[in-house]
N, C-alpha and C positions, 0 to 999 in steps of 0.2 A: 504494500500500500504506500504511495507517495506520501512525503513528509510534506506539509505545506508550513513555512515559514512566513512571518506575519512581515507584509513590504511596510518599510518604514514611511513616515508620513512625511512627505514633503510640499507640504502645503507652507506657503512665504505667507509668514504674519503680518499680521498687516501694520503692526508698529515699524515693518523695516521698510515702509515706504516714506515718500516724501510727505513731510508734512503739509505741502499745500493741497496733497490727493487723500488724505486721513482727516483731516481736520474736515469736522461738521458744518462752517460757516461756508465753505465750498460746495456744499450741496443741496441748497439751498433750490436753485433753478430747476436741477433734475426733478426734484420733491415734488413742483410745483407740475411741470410737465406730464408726472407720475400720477397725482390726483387728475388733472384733466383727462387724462387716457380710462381712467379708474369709472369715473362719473363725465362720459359723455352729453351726457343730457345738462347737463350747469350750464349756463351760463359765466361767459370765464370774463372777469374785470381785472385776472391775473398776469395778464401779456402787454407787452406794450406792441403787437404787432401793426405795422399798416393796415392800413384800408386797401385789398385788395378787388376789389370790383370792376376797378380798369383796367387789370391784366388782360391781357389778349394774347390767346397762343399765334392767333396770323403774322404779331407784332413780333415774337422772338426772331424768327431765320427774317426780317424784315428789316429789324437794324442791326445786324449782324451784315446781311448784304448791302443797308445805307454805308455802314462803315467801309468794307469792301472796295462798294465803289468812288468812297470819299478819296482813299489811297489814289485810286486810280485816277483820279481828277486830278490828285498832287503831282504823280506822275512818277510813281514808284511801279518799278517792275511786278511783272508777275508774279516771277518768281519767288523775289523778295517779298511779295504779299502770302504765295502757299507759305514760304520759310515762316511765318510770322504766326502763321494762322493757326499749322501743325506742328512744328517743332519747338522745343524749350526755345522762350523768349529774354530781353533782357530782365538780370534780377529786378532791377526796380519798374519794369511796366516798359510801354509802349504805347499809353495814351495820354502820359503829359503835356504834349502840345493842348490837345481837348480840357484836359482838368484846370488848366491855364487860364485859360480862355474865360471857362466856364466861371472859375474863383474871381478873376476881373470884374465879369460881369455881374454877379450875383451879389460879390461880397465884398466887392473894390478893395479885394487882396492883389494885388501886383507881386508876383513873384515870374522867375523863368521856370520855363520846363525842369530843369537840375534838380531843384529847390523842390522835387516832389518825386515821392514813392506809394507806387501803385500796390495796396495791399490786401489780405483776404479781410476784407471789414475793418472793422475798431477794433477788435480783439488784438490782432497781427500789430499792426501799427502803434497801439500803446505798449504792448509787448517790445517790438522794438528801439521805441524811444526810451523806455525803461532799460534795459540791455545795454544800450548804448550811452547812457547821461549816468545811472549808477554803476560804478567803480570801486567803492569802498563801501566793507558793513557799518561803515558810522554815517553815508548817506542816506537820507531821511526822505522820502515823500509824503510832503504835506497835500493833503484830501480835503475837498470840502463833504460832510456828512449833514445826512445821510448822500450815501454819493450808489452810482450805478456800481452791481456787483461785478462788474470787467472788469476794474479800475484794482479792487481790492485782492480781486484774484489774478491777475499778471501779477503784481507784486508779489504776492503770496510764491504764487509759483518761482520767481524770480528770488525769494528771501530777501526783500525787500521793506524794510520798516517803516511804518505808514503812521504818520502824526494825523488823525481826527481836527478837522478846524469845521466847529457847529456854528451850520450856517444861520443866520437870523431873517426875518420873512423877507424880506429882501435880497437876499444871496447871500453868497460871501461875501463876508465885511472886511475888507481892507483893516479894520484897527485890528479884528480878531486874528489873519495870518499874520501881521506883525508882532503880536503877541507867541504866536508858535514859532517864529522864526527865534525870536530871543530864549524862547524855552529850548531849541532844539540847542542851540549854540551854547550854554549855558549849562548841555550835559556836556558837552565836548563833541558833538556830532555837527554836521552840513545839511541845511536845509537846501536839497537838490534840485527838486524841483515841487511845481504845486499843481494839480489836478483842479478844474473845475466843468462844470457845464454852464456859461452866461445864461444861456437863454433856452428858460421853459423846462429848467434841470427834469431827471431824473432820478428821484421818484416825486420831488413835490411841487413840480413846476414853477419854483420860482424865475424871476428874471432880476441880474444885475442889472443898478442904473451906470447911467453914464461915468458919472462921478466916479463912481465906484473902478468904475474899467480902465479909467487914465490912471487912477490911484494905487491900481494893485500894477502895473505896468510901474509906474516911477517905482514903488518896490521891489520888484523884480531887478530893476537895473541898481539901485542900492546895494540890495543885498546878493545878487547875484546866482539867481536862482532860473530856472528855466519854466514858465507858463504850459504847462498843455490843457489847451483849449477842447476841448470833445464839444460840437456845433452838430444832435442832428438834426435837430428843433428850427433851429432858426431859419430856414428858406421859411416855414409855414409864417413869418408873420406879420401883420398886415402893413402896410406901410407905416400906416401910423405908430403903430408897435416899433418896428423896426430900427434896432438901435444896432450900431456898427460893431463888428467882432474885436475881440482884443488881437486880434492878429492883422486886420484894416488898422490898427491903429499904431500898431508894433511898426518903428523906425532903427530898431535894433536888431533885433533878430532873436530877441530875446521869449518869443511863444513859438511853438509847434504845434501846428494847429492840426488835428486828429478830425478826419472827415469819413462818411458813409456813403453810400449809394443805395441802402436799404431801405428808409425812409422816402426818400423821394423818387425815386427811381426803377429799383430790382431788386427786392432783397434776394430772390436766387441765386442771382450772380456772387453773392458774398460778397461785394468789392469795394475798399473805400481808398483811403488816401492819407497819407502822411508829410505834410507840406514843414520844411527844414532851411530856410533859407542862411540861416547863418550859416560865417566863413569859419571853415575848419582848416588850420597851416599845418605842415605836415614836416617832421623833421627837413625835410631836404626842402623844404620852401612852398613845395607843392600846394597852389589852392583850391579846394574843393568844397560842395554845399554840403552841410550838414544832412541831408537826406542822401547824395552818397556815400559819404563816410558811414553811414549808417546802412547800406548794401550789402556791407560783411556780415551785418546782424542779421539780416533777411535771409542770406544764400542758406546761414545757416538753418533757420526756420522754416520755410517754406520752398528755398530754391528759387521761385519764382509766383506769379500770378495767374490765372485763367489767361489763356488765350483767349477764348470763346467766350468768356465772358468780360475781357478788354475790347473785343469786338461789339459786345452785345451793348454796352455802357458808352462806348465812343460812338456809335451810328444812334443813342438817342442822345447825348451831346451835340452829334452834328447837325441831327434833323431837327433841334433845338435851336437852332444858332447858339448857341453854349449856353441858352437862358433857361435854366429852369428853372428861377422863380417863375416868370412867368408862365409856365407848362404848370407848375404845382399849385396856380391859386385858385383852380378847383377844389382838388386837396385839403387847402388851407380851409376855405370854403365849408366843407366838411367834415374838418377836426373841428372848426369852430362849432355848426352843430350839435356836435355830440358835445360837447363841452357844455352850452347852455341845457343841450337835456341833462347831463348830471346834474349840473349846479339846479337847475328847476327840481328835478326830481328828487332831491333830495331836502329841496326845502319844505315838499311839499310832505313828506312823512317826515322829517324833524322840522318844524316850525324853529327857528331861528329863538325868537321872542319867549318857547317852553322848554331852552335848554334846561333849564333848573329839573325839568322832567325827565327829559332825554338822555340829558351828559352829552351828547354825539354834535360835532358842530366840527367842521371843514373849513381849507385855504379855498379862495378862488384865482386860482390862477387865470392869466390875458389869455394864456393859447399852453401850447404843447400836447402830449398823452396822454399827462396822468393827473392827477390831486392826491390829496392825505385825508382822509376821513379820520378824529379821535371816537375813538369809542369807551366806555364805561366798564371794559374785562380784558383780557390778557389775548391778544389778539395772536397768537402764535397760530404754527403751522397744523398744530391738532384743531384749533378753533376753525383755521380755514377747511378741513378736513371736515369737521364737523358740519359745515353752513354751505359745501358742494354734496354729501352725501343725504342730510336730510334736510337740506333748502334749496340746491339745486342753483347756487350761485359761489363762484370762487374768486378770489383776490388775491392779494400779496402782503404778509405779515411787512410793517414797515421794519421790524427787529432784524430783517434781511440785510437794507440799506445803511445803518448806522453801524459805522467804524467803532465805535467806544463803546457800548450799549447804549440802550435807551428806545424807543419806539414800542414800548410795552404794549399800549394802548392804541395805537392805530393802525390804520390799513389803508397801502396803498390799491387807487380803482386806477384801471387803464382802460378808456373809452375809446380808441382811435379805432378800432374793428368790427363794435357793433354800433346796429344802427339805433337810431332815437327810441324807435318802439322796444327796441330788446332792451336799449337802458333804461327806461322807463320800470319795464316787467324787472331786469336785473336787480333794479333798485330796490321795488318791491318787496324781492324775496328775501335781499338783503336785509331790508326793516325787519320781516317777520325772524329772520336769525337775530339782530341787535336784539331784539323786544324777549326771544329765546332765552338768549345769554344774561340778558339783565333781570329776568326772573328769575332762572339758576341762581345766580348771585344773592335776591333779596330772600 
């Protein structure tokens, strides 16, 4: 009779991973993705995805052959156009001239083709200006909080120590990063650079003023720290709204300004943009833009960009004349919408005037995706579990978004995807969950 011997267990614990793939604030997304799949029928106020209704499958191989034929009006060869189209491209892109263009006209950013890197989304592109700007474990990135979960997790990934700066309803406050800068310095550490969203942030949509934008700009150049901008909000806002980017206003070169195409554009394609205009000198004298020096970071990451979808992104650029604001103030048009139906529908089941009743009372933001709703209970990720499974509506614990803690009590709604009638009903269902939660409690 064969002797069977017991195979050893070689199963990898999971303490011998990295800590940005073991730690629980990293999974937060998946979680949320995982209840939607779970409770299909909810209603989901959990995504901040686009509006997609204007997608058109006729439109994909359409500017994919605009672009195509764009080349060939330039009067680039064939061949040089199959090379481009099928084989590995350059690391940093091959539709800088279009993104160019496009930033002039939209965002009266003035930079040259150089001074930009073609990437897969905001993920890749804050990943690699983090890569590239941190150097030492005593540099610091300063965040404004609650801030988008990319921002926390490249660094994380990265081992990158991230200073919390709590933004005030207004944004980030210029007194408050200067406050963080002297505390970082003050351990013995470099405040390297600072993370914000101006405009229509995510998760609370607030918008910096003006003031505020020139202010944290002369900081920057003081203290010598490097801005990244993440702008995906800002084409939606109406003129009036419309206040100029910290990087239109950067004379130094002192922002990196972090750009998408998913919002406005393709979110399939994956593809945004990482615009680097500062001069980087090279021992031997060599000068180059800060978004090529930053190419080595890329090769290593991704190697390269979509082809097919540098095609797919440059042919509605061109069929744009590089203006997508105006191609997007439809769009705008229809975040604005859904915006006024949250804000209505939610006043209309928490009456403003009977908080003393309710506890539950909201920011109003101009524009963007999302708001912050406070609520009266512990709004964690079983609460939203709870309020998709037996109410048939989901959200975003705002305990996600905040760097330090804190967000105990609220939830973030993202309205950009459904339409007025669903947030209407959304709302709804949401009330009869608050009304839920706040009986448990009494």
């Amino acid at each position: 009779m064969p002797v069977t011997t017991a195979q050893p267990d070689t199963a990898l614990r999971r303490e011998a991973l990295h800590a940005g793939v073991v730690d629980p604030d990293m999974d937060s997304m998946r979680l949320l993705s995982e209840t939607a799949m779970r409770f299909p029928d909810a209603l989901s106020f959990s995504s901040g995805a686009p509006h997609d209704a204007t997608h058109d499958l006729s439109k994909l191989s359409y500017h994919v052959d605009r672009y195509i034929e764009h080349l060939r009006e330039k009067g680039v060869p064939e061949q040089r156009i199959t090379r481009l189209l099928f084989q590995y491209g350059p690391v940093n892109g091959f539709i800088q001239d279009e993104v160019a263009l496009m930033l002039a006209q939209d965002e009266d950013i003035d930079v040259t083709p150089e001074a930009i890197m073609i990437t897969h989304g905001f993920q890749e592109a804050a990943l690699v200006a983090l890569r590239g700007l941190f150097r030492s474990p005593d540099d610091v990135l300063l965040s404004v909080s609650p801030a988008y979960v990319g921002i926390r997790g490249a660094a994380r990934m990265l081992d990158i120590p991230v200073r919390a700066v709590t933004e005030g309803p207004r944004g980030l406050e210029p007194e408050a990063v200067a406050a963080a800068v002297r505390a970082v310095r003050a351990e013995g550490r470099r405040p390297t650079a600072l993370y914000l969203v101006p405009d229509f942030s995510n998760p609370s949509g607030t918008v910096v003023p003006l003031d505020a934008r020139r202010q944290l700009l002369e900081l920057a150049a003081e203290e010598g720290f490097t801005i990244l901008e993440d702008n995906p909000y800002g084409l939606f806002a109406s003129d009036e709204e419309r206040l100029p980017t910290l990087k239109s206003l950067d004379t130094r070169g002192d922002v990196v300004y972090l750009g998408s195409f998913a919002k406005s554009a393709f979110p399939g394609a994956r593809l945004g943009y990482l615009v680097g205009d500062r001069t980087v000198v090279g021992e031997d004298g060599v000068r180059r833009t800060l978004a090529q020096e930053l190419s080595k970071a890329k090769a290593m990451f991704t190697v390269g960009s979509s082809s097919l979808s540098q095609a797919a992104i440059g042919g509605i650029l061109v069929d744009a004349g590089h203006d997508l604001r105006s191609v997007t103030r439809g769009l705008a048009a229809v975040y604005q919408e859904r915006l006024r139906a949250t804000l209505d529908a939610l006043a209309d089941h928490f009456p403003p005037e009977r908080y003393a009743e309710h506890q539950v009372r909201w920011n109003r933001p101009r524009g963007g995706f999302f708001l912050v709703v406070e609520v009266p209970f512990e709004a964690d990720l079983a609460a939203m579990e709870r309020s998709a499974r037996d109410h048939a509506v989901s959200w975003a614990p705002m305990t996600m978004f905040h760097l330090d803690g804190g967000g105990d009590r609220a939830l973030r709604l993202g309205f950009s995807n459904l339409a007025p009638a669903a947030i209407r009903e959304g709302i709804a269902r949401l009330a009869r969950f608050i009304d839920s939660e706040s009986e448990a409690r009494s």
